[in-house]
Backbone as CSV, one residue per row, in Angstrom:
resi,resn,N_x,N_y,N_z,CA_x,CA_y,CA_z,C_x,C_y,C_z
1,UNK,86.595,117.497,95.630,87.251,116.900,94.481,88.589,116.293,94.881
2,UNK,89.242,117.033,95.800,90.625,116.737,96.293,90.009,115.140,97.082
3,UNK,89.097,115.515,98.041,89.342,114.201,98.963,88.766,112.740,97.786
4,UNK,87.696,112.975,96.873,87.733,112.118,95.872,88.833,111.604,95.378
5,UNK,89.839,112.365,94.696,91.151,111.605,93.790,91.839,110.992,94.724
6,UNK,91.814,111.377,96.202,92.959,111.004,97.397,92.215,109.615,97.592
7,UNK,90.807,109.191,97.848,90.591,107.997,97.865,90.615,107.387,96.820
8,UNK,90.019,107.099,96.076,90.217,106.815,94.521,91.878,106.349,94.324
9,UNK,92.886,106.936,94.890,94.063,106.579,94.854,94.389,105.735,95.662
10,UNK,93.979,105.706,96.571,94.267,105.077,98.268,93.191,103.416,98.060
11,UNK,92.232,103.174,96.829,91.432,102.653,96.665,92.467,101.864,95.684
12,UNK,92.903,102.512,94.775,93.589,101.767,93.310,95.123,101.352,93.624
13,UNK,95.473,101.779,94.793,96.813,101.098,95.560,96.342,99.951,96.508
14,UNK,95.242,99.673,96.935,94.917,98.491,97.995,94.510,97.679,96.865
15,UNK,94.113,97.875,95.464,93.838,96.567,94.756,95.304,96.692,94.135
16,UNK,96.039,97.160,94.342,97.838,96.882,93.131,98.198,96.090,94.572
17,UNK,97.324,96.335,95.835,98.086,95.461,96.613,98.067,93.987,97.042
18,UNK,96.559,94.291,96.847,95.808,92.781,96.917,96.509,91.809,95.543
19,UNK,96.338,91.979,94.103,96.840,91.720,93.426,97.878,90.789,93.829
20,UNK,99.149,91.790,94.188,100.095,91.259,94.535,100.434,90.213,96.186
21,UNK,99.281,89.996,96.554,98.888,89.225,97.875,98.249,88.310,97.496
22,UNK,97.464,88.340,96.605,97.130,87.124,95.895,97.671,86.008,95.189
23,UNK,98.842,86.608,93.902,99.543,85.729,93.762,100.532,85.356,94.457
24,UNK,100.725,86.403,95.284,101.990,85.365,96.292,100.889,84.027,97.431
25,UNK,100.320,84.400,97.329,99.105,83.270,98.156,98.747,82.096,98.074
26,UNK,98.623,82.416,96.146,98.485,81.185,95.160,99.683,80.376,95.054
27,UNK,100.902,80.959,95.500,102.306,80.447,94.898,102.504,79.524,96.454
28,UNK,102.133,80.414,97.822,102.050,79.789,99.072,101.353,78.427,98.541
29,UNK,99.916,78.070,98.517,99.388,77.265,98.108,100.007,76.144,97.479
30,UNK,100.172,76.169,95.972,101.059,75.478,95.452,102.072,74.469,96.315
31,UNK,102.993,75.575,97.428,103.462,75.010,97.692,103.710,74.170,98.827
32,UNK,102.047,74.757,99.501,101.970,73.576,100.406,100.925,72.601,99.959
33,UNK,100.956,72.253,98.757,100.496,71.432,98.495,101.426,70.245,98.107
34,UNK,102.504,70.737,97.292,103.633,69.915,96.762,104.345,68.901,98.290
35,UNK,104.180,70.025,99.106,104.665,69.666,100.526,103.896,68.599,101.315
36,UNK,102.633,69.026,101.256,101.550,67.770,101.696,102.135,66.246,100.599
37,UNK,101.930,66.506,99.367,101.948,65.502,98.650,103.144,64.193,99.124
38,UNK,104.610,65.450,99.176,106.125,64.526,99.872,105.541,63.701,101.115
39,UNK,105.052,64.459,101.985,104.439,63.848,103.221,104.235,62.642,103.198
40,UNK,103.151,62.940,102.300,102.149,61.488,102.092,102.906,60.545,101.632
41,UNK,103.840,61.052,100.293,104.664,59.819,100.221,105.453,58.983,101.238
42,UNK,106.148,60.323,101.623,107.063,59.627,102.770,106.606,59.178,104.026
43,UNK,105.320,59.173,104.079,104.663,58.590,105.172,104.643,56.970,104.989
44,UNK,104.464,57.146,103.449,104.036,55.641,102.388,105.136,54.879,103.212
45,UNK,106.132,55.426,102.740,107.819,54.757,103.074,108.218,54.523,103.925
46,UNK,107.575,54.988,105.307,108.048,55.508,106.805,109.050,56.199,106.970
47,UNK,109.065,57.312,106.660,110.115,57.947,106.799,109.311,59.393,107.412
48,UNK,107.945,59.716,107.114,107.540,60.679,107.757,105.981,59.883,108.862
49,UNK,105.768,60.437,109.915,104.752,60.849,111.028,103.363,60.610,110.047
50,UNK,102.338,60.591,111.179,101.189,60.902,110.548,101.136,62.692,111.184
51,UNK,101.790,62.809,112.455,101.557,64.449,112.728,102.195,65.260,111.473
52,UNK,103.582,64.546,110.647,104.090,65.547,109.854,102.883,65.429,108.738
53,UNK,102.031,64.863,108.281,101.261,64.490,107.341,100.058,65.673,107.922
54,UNK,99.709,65.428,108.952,98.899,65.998,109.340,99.034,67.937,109.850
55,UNK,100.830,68.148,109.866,100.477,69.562,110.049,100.976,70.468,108.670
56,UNK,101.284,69.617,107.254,101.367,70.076,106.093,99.840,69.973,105.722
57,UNK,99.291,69.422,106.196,97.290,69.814,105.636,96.615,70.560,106.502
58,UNK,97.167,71.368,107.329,97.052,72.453,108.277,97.493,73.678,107.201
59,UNK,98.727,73.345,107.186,99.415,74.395,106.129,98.674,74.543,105.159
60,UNK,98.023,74.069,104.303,97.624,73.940,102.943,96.521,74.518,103.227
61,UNK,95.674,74.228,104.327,94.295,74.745,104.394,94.550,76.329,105.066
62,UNK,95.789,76.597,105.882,95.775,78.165,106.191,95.632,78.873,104.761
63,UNK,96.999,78.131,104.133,97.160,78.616,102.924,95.840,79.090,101.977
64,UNK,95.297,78.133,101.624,94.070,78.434,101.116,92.767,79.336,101.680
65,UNK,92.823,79.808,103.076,91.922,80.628,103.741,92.699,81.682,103.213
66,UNK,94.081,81.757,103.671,94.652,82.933,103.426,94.144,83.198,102.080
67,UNK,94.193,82.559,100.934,94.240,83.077,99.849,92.814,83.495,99.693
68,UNK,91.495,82.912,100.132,90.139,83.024,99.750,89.573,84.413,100.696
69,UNK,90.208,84.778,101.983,90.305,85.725,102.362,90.237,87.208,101.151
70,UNK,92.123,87.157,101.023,92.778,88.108,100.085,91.645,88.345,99.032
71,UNK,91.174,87.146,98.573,90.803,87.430,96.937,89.052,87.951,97.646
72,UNK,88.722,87.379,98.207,87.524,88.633,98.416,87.955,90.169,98.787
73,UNK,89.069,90.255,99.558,89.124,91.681,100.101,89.572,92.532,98.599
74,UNK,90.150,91.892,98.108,90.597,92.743,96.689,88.983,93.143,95.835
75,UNK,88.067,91.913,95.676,87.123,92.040,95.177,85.880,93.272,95.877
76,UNK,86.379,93.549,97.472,85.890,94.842,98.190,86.277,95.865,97.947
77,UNK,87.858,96.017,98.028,88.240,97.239,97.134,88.151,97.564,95.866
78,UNK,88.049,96.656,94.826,87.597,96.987,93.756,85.865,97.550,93.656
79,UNK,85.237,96.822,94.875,84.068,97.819,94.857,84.116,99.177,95.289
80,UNK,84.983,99.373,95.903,85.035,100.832,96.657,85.819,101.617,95.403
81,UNK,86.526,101.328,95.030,87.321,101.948,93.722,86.275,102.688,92.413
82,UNK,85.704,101.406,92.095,84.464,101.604,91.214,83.077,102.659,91.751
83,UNK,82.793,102.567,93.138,81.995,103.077,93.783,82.838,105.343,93.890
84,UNK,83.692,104.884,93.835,84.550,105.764,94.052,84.460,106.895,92.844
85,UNK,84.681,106.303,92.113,84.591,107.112,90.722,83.857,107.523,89.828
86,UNK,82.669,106.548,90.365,81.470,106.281,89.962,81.054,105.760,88.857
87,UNK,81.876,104.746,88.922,81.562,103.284,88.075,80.910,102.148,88.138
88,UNK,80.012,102.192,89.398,79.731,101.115,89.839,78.097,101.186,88.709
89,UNK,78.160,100.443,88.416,76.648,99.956,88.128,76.324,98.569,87.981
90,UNK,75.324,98.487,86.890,74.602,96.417,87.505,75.370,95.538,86.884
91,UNK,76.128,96.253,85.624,76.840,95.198,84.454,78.343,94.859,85.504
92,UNK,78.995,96.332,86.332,80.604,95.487,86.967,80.141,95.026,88.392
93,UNK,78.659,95.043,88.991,77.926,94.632,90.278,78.293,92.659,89.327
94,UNK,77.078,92.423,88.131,77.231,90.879,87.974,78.499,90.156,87.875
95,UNK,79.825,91.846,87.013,80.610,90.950,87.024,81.493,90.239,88.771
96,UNK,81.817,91.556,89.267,82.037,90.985,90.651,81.874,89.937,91.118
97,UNK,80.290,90.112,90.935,79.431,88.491,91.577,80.015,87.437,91.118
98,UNK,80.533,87.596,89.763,80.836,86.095,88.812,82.308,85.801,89.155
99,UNK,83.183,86.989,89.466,84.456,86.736,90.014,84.190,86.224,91.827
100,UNK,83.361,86.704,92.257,83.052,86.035,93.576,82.897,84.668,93.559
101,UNK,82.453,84.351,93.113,81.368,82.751,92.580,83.157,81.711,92.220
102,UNK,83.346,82.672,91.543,85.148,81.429,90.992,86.266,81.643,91.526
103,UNK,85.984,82.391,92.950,87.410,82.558,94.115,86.918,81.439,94.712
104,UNK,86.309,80.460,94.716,86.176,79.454,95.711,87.366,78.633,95.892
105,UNK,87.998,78.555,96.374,89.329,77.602,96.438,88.885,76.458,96.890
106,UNK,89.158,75.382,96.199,88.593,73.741,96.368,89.990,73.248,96.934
């Protein structure tokens, strides 16, 4: 019973963590996107490279692995959490799936 609540805890702190790795991920994102965008302008203008153009869409795409990474691993610990307590069944299995299906980062 003890080693149950100890994971179960150790389970419901890696998703308060993911959580919080996620939106900082999304906010990364954002902002290498805003960053790509200047690029491009200032590429327009000549004032920036095609390499500076080209290593802010480096950025943007780490960014976005990083984030599509995170948001599955949270969606693992939330299986282990649920599995944990013994919550898992077919109705939070589809929902998972359906939160799997709309982490796709485009």
């Amino acid at each position: 019973l003890r080693e149950a609540a100890i994971k179960a805890s150790q389970a419901f702190l890696e998703i308060m963590n993911g959580i919080s790795q996620v939106q900082a991920l999304e906010q990364a994102v954002k902002s290498a996107e805003i960053t790509l965008q200047g690029m491009e302008a200032g590429q327009k203008a000549g004032l920036r490279t095609n390499s500076d153009v080209l290593n802010a869409q480096q950025q943007l795409f780490s960014a976005r692995r990083d984030l599509q990474k995170e948001c599955y691993g949270y969606l693992i610990n939330r299986l282990n959490l649920l599995a944990t307590v013994g919550g898992l069944d077919d109705a939070e299995v589809e929902t998972i799936d359906r939160m799997a299906n709309s982490t796709v980062v485009k």
